[in-house]
N, C-alpha and C positions, 0 to 999 in steps of 0.2 A: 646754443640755448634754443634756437628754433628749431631743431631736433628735435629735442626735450619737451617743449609743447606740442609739438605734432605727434609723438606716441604717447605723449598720456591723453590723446582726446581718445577714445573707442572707435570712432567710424576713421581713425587714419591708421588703428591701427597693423594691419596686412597689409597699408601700400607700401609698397616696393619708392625706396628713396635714392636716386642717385645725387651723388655730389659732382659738382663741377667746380674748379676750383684750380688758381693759375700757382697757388699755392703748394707741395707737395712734400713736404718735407715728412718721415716718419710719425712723428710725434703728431702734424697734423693729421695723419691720415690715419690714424690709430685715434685717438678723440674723433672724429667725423664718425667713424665704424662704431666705439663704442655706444655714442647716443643716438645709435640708433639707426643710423647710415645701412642701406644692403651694398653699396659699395660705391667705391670711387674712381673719378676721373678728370685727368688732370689737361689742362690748357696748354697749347693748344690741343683740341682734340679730333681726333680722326672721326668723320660721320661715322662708317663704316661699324667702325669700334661701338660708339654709341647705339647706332642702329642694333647690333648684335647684342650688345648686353641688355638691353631695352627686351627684347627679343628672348634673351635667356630667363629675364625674371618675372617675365611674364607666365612664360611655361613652367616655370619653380611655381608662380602662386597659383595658376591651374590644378596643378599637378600635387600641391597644397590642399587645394579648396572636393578635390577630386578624394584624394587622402578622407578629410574628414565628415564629406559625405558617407564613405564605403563607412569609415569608422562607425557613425551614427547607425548606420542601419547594420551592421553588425552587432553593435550594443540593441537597437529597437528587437532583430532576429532573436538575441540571448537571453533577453527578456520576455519574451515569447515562448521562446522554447522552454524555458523553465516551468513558466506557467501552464503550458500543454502536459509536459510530462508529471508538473504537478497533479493536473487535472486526469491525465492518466493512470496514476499510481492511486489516487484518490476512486475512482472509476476500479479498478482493482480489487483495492480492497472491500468494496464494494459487495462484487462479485464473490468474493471469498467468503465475506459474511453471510452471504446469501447461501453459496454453496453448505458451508458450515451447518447452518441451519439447515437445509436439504437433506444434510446427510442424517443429523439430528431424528428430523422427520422419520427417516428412512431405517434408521437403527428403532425408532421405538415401534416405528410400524411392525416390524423382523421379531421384534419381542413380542409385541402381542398378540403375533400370529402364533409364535412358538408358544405363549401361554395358552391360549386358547387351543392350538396343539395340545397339548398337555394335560388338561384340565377336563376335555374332551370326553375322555373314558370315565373317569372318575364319578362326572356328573353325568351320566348315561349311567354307570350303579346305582350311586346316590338317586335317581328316579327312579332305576327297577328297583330297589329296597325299596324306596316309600309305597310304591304298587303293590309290593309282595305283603307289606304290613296293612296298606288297604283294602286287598282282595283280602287278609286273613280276618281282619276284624268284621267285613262285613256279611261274613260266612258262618262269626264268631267262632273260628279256627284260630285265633291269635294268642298263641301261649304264651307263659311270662320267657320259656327258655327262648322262643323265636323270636319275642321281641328283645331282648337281650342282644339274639344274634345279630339279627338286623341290624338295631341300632348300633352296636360293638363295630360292624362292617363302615356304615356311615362314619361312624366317628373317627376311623382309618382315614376314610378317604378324605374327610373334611381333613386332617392333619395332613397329605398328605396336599392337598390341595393349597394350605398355609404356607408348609416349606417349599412346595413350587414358589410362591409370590417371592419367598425369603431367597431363594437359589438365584431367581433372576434379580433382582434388589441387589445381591451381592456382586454379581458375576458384572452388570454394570457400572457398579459402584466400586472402583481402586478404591483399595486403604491406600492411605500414606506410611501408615504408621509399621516397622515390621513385627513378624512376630511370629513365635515356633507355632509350623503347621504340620499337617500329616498327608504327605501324598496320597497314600491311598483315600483318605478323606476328596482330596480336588480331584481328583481322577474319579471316583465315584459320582461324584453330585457334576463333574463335567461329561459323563455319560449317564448320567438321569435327565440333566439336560436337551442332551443329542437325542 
C-alpha cells in the first residue's frame, strides 16, 4: 500500500523504487513489481548487487529524462517547421499572384500596342480625308461626288477600326461555349491580326 501512495503523488512519480525485503516468495515479488516497484531485492543482500542496480536505474531514468527532452524538442522542431513551410507556401503564392498579375499587365500592354499598331494607318487616312475635304471646301472645290468619296473612304476605315476592337476583344476573350466555325474565317481575322 505504500507503493500505491507513493506513485499516485506526481513529484514521486519517475523515482526509481527498490524493494528490499527478507521476504521472497513469487507472489510477493510480483505484488511489490506490480504497485509500482522498478525492482527487487531480497535479504540478505549483497552491496555490490545494490550498488549496481542503484547504478542501472539511474542511467534508465537519465537516459529517460534524456528520451524526453530530444522528444520535446523534436515535437517544438515539427511545429516549427510546419509553420515556416506554412509561411513559405503562403509567401509563394504570393509571388504567383503577383506574377499573374504582371503577366496580366504585360499581355494588355502587347495588345495595345498591337492596336495601336493597327489602327495606325487607318487614322493617318481618316486625317488625310478630313485634309482633302478641307483643302476642297476651302477652294470651294468640294463636290457632292468627292465628298461622297471621302466620306464613303472614312466610313471603311472607321468600320474597319471597330472590327480591330472586336478581333482583339475576341482573340482575348475564350468562349466556353462550342460552336460550328469556319477556318478560313480564324485564319483570316488571325492574320489581319498579325
Amino acid at each position: 500500500k505504500v507503493l500505491e501512495i507513493i506513485r499516485k503523488d506526481i513529484r514521486f512519480l519517475n523515482l526509481p523504487i527498490l524493494v528490499l525485503s527478507g521476504t521472497s516468495t513469487p507472489e510477493i515479488i510480483r505484488t511489490v513489481l506490480k504497485n509500482g516497484a522498478n525492482d527487487f531485492l531480497k535479504k540478505p543482500f549483497v552491496f555490490e548487487e545494490f550498488i549496481l542496480k542503484v547504478d542501472l536505474w539511474i542511467d534508465y531514468f537519465k537516459k529517460e529524462k534524456e528520451l524526453e527532452e530530444k522528444t520535446y524538442k523534436l515535437q517544438f522542431i515539427n511545429q516549427n517547421l510546419e509553420n515556416l513551410v506554412y509561411k513559405e507556401v503562403e509567401k509563394n503564392r504570393k509571388k504567383d499572384k503577383i506574377m499573374l498579375a504582371q503577366s496580366r499587365q504585360a499581355q494588355m500592354g502587347e495588345m495595345i500596342a498591337m492596336i495601336a499598331h493597327q489602327w495606325r494607318q487607318p487614322l493617318d487616312a481618316i486625317s488625310a480625308a478630313v485634309g482633302v475635304i478641307n483643302m476642297k471646301a476651302q477652294r470651294d472645290r468640294l463636290t457632292p461626288e468627292l465628298a461622297k468619296e471621302v466620306t464613303s473612304k472614312i466610313d471603311r476605315y472607321l468600320q474597319y477600326l471597330s472590327s480591330t476592337i472586336d478581333d482583339f476583344r475576341d482573340f482575348f476573350k475564350p468562349q466556353k461555349e462550342k460552336r460550328v466555325t469556319n477556318l478560313e474565317l480564324i485564319l483570316s481575322k488571325a492574320l489581319a491580326i498579325t
